[in-house]
C-alpha positions as CSV (number, residue, x, y, z in Angstrom):
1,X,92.2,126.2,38.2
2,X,95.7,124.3,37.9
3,X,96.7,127.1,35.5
4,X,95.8,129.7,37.8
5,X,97.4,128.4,40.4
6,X,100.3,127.9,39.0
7,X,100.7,131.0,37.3
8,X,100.2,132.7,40.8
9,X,103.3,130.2,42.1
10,X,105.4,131.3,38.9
11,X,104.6,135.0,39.9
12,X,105.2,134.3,43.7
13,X,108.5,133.0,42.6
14,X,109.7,135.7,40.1
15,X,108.8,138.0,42.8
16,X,110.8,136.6,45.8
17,X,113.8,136.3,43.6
18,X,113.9,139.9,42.8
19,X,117.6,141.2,43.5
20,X,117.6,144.4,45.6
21,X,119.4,147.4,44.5
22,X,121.6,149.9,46.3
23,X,119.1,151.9,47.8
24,X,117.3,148.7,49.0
25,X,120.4,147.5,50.8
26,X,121.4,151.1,52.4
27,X,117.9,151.1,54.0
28,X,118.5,147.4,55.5
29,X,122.4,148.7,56.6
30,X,120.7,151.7,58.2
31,X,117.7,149.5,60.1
32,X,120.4,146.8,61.3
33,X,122.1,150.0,62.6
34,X,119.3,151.0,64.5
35,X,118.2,148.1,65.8
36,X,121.5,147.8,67.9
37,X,121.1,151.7,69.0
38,X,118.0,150.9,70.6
39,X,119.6,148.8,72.8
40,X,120.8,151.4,74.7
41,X,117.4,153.4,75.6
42,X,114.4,152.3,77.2
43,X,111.0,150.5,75.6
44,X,108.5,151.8,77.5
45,X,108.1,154.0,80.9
46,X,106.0,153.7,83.5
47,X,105.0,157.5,85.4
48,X,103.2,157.6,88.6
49,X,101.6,160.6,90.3
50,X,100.0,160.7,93.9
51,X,99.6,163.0,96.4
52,X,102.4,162.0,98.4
53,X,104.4,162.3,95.0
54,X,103.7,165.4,93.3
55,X,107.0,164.9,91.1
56,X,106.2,161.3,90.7
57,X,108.1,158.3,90.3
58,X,109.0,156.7,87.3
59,X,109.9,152.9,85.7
60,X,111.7,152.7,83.2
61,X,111.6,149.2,81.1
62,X,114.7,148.2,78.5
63,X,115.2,144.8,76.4
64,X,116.9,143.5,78.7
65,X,116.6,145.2,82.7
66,X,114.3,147.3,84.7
67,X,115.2,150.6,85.7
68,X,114.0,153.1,88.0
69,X,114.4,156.6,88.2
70,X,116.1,158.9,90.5
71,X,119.5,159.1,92.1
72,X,120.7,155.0,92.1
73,X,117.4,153.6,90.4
74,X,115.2,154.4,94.2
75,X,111.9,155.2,92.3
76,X,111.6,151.4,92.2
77,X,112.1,150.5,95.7
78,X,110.0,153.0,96.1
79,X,107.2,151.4,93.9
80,X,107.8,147.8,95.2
81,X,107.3,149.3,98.9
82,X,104.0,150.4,97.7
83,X,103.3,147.5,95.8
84,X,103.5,145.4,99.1
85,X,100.6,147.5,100.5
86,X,98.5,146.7,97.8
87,X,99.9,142.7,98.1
88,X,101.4,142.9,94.2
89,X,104.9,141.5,93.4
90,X,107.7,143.1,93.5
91,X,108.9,143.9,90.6
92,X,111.8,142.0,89.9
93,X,113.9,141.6,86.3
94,X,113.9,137.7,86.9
95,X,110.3,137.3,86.7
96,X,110.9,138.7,83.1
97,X,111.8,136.1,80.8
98,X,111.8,137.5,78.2
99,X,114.8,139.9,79.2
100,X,116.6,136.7,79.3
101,X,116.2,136.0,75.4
102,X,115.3,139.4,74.0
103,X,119.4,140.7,73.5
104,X,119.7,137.6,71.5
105,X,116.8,137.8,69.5
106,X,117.6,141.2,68.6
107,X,121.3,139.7,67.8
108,X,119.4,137.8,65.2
109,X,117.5,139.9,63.7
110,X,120.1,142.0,63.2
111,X,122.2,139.2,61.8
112,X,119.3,138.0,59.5
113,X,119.3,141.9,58.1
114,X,123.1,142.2,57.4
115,X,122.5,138.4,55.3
116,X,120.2,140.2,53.3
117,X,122.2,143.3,52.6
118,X,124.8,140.1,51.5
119,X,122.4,138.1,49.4
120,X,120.1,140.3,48.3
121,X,117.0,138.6,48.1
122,X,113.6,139.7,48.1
123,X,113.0,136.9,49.4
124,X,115.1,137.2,52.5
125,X,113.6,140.8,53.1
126,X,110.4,138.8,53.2
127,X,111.7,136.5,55.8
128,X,113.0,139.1,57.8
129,X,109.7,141.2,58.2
130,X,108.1,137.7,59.1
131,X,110.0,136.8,61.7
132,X,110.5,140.4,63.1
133,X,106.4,140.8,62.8
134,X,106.1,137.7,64.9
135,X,108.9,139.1,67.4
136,X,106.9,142.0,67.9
137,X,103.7,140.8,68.4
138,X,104.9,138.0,70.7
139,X,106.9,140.1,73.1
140,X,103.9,143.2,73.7
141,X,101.8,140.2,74.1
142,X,103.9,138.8,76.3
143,X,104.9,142.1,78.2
144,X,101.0,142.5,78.7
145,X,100.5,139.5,80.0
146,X,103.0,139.8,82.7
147,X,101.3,143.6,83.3
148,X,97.9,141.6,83.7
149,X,99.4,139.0,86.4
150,X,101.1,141.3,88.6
151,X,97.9,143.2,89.3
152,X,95.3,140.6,89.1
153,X,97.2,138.1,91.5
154,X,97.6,140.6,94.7
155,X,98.0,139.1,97.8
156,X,94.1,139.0,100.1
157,X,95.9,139.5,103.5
158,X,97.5,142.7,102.3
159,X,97.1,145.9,104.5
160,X,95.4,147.6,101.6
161,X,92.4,146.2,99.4
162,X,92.1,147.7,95.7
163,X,90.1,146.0,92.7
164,X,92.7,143.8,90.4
165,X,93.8,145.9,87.6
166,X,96.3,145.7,84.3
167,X,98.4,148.7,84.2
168,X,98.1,150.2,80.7
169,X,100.8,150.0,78.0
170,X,99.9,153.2,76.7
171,X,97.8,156.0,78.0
172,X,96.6,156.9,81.2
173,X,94.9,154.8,84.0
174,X,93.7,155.5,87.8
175,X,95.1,152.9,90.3
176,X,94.0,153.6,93.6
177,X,95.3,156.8,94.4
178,X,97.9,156.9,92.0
179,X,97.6,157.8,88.1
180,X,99.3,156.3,85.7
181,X,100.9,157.4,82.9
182,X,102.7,155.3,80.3
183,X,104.2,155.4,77.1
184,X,106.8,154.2,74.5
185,X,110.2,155.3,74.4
186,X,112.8,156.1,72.6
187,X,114.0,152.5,72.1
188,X,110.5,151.7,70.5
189,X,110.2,153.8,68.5
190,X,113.5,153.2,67.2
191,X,112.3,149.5,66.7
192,X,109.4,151.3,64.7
193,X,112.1,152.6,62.3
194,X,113.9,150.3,61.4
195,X,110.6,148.0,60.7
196,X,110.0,151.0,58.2
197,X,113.0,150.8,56.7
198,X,112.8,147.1,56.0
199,X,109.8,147.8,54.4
200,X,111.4,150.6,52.1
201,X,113.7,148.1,51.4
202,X,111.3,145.9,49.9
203,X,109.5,148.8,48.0
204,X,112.4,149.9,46.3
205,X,113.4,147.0,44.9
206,X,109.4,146.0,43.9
207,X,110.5,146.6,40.0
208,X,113.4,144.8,39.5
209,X,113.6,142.3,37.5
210,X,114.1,138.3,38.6
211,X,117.4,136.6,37.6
């Protein structure tokens, strides 16, 4: 049993001391690259259609601010007006907290995949798909729960009585008289890139050998 288990250590550690090669360390230049471009477009979007808007309003929702559609951003006054009805929150960026820290986490990462183009180490392509798994899964978690909240904790004395719902982060859901449509966006599925490419990065470096 000791053997085995320290033959599995011995092979652990050959492995995470792997060097990377050049095509390993292009494919972590490129996902750094695009990490930082998906700054500039929007996660996720929020579409609503009613009656009383047949062309819809929209929400869009970046790392780091909230953003509504139309000319100055007025599809979210808009959608907090009708909010109020209904006794939900306005939507405001400072009940976000996590726009707060996100910019910074996504300095980080990229910073963490630009020391392993510089060190390369399997092992630090390891690290960097950890903490960037964790990352990922922390803030959709988070981002539902703050979806959950806003429509669960509506005000009883509003004018307009609906049943508490959680808006959907993908697909399409009926909220009163409104449907909802929502969906990732370009900055998400840039985010899903580059987490490809770190993993190419690791597979193409798989056979090297250990120093």
């Amino acid at each position: 049993m000791v053997q085995k288990v320290s033959g599995f250590l011995r092979h652990e550690f050959r492995f995470l001391h792997k060097p990377l090669n050049v095509w390993s360390r292009l494919f972590l230049l490129a996902a750094a690259v695009t990490i930082v471009v998906s700054l500039f477009f929007p996660l996720w979007k929020m579409h609503l259609v009613a009656p009383q808007y047949s062309d819809g309003l929209d929400l869009y929702i970046f790392p780091y601010k909230i953003e509504g559609g139309g000319l100055h951003g007025q599809h979210l006054k808009e959608i907090n007006n009708l909010n109020h009805y209904i006794g939900m929150k306005p939507l405001e960026e400072a009940d976000f907290l996590e726009m707060r820290w996100m910019p910074f986490v996504f300095g980080l990462i990229t910073l963490m995949t630009l020391r392993s183009v510089v060190f390369g180490e399997m092992s630090n392509v390891v690290d960097l798909f950890a903490v960037y798994s964790y990352f990922g899964t922390f803030s959709i978690a988070s981002f539902w729960y703050r979806l959950y909240t806003y429509g669960h904790n509506l005000d009883p004395h509003a004018p307009v009585h609906i049943q508490p719902f959680t808006p959907y982060l993908i697909g399409v859901k009926q909220i009163a008289n409104f449907r909802e449509f929502s969906y990732p966006q370009a900055g998400a599925y840039l985010l899903c890139v580059s987490v490809l490419l770190i993993l190419l990065a690791g597979w193409f470096s798989r056979k090297e050998q250990a120093v």
